[in-house]
C-alpha positions in Angstrom: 64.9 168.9 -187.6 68.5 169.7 -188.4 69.0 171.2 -192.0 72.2 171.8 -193.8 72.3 175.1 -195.8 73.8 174.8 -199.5 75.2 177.7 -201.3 75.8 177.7 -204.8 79.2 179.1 -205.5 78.0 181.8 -207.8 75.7 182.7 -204.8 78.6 182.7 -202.7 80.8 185.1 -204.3 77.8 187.1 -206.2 75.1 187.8 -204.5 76.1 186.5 -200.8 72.7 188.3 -199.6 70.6 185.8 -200.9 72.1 183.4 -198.8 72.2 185.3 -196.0 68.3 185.9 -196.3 67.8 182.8 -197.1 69.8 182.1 -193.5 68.2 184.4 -191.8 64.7 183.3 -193.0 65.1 179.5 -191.7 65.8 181.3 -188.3 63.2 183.2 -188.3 61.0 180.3 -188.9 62.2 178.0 -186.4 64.5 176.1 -188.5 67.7 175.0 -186.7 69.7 175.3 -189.3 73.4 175.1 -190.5 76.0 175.8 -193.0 79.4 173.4 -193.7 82.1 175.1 -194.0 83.9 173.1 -196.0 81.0 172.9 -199.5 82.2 174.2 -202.8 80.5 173.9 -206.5 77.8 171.1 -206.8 79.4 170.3 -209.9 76.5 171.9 -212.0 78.8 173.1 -214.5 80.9 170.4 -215.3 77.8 168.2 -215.7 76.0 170.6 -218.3 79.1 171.2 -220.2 79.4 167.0 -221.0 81.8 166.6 -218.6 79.9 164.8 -215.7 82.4 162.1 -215.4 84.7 165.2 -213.5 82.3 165.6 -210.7 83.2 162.5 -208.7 85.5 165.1 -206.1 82.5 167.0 -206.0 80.2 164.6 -205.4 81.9 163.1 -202.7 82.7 166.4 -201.3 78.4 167.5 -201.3 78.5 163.9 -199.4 81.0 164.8 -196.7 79.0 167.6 -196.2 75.6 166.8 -196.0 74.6 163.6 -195.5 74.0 163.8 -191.7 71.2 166.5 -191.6 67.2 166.0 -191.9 67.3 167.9 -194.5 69.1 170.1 -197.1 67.9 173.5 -198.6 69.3 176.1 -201.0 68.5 179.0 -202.2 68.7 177.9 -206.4 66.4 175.6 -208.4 68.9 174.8 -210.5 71.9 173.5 -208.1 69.1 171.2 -206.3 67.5 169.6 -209.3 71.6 168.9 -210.5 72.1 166.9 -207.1 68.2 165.8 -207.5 69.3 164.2 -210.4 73.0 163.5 -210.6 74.3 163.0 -207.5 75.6 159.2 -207.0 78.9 157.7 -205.3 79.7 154.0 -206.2 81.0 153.8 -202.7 78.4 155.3 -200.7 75.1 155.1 -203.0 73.2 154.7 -199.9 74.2 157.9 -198.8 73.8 159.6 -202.1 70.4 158.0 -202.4 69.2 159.8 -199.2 70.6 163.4 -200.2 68.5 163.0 -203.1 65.7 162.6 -201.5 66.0 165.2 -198.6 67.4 167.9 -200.9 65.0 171.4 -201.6 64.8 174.3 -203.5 63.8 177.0 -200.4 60.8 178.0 -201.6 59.2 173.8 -201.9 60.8 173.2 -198.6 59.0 176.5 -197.0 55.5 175.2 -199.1 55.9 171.2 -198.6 57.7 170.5 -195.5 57.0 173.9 -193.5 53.7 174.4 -195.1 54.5 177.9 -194.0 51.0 180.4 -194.2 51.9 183.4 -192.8 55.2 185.0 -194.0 56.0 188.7 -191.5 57.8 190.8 -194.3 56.8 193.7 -195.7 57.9 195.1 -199.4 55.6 197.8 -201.0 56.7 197.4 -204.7 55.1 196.4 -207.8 56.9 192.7 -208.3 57.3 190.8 -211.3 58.1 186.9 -210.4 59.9 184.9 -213.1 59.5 181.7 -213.1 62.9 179.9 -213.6 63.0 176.7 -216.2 64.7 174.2 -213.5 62.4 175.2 -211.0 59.2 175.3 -213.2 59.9 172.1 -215.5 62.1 170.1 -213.1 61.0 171.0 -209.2 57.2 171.6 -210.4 57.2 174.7 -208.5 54.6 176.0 -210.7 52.5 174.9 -213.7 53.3 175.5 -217.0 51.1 177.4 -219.6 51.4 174.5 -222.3 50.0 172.3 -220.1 45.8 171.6 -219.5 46.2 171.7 -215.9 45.5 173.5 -212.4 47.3 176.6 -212.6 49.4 176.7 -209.3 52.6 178.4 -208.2 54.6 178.1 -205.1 56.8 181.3 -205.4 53.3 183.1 -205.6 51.9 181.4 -203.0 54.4 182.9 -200.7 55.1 186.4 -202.4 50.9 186.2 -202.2 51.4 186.2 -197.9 54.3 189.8 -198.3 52.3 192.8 -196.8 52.7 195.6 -199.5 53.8 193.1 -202.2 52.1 193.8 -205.6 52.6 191.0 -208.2 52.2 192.3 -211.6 51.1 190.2 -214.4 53.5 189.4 -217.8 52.2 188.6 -221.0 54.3 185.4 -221.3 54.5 184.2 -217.4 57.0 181.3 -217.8 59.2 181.9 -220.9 62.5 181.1 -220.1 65.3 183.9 -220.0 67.7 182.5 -222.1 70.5 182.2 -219.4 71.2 178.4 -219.2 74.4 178.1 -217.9 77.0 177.8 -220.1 74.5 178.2 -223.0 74.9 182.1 -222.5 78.2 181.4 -223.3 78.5 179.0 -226.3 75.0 181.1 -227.9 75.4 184.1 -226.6 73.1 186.0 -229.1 70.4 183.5 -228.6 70.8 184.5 -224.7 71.1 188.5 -225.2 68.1 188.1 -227.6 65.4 186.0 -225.4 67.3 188.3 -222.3 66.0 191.4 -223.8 62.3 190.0 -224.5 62.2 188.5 -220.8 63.2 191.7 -219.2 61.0 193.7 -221.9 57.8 192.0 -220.6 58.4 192.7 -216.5 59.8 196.4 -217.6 56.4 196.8 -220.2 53.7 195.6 -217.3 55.4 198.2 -215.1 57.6 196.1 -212.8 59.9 197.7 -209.7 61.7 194.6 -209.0 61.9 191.2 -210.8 62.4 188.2 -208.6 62.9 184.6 -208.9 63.8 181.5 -206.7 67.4 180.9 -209.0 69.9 183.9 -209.0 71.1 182.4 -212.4 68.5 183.8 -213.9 68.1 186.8 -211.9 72.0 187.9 -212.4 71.3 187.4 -216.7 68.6 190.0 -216.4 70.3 192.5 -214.3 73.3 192.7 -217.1 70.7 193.2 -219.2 68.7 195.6 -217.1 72.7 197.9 -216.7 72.5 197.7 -220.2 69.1 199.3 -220.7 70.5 202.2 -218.0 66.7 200.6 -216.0 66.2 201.7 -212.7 64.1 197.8 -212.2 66.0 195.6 -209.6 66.4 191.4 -209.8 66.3 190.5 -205.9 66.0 186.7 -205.2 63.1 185.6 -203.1 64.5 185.3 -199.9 65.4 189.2 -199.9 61.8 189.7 -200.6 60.3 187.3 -198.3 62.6 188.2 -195.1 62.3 192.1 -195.9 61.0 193.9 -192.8 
């Protein structure tokens, strides 16, 4: 099994320790696992601003890239269910087709393809987990609330197997944080204002840490979080889960 690592750009120049747990992690499991030197911006972005017909370079790029491994993973919900859903080349469908298919979020492809049940990290801290909108309502990584169905989550499932690791529960467990991309920026208000309530809840049911399986979301809280002078860190789930 040969798997291409994808790093979003804002993970890249951000918060490059995600990556690298999320790196170091796949090792650790077994994973032979590498990262192209050559990837740049999924074309995210572009495609939720209106302007999807700009991504073609990018598109092709994600193709040059990837298209020879088993499989792809990355460390963001969001950036896969983009390519999950967007990624096409008129010249090389075929190709485009089969990244779509082989393409994961990190914490589906530890829970569907590794079916991994015993994770060796330790992190004594009360955790809140936020459970991200593109990963919720578009990878299915957990239920949703509105929904008559099995309650399940995957990022729980795993943060479940951290020795130490006490999840806390929120009063509203999947509301979204109001990041959205470049919705922060055309409502910003609307953002700040369902930021504050998000990061109220973890801070109220006396949370250490927040974490999540998108960094997007994470790095909207933590402004928020600098703002409130809170001693509460966001860590992405790969810091948490390859913590020793």
């Amino acid at each position: 099994m040969r798997v291409g690592l994808f790093v979003p750009c804002y993970v890249d120049q951000f918060y490059p320790n995600a990556a690298i747990a999320t790196l170091s992690l796949l090792k650790k499991l077994g994973v032979d696992v590498y990262y192209p030197q050559n990837q740049t911006c999924c074309g995210q972005p572009m495609a939720n601003s209106g302007y999807e017909h700009l991504t073609k370079n990018c598109n092709n790029l994600f193709i040059d890239n990837f298209a020879e491994f088993d499989y792809i993973v990355s460390p963001s919900g969001s950036c896969v269910l983009h390519v999950k859903d967007h990624l096409h080349d008129e010249k090389r469908e075929a190709d485009a087709t089969g990244i779509r298919h082989k393409v994961y979020e990190l914490v589906e492809f530890l829970t569907d393809v590794l079916k991994v049940e015993k994770i060796t990290a330790t992190f004594p801290f009360k955790v809140g987990l936020h459970q991200s909108c593109h990963g919720q309502r578009g990878l299915h990584l957990s239920s949703m609330t509105e929904l008559v169905d099995q309650p399940f989550s995957k990022p729980m499932q795993l943060l479940n197997q951290v020795k130490g690791l006490k999840i806390i529960e929120l009063t509203r467990p999947d509301e979204c944080c109001g990041f959205g991309g470049t919705f922060c920026v055309a409502e910003e208000a609307v953002s700040a204002k369902m930021g504050k309530d998000r990061v109220d809840d973890h801070l109220m049911n006396g949370a250490e840490f927040i974490t999540a399986a998108d960094m997007s979301c994470l790095m909207h809280m933590e402004g928020i979080l600098k703002r409130k002078n809170s001693k509460v860190k966001v860590l992405h789930i790969a810091e948490i889960l390859n913590a020793e």
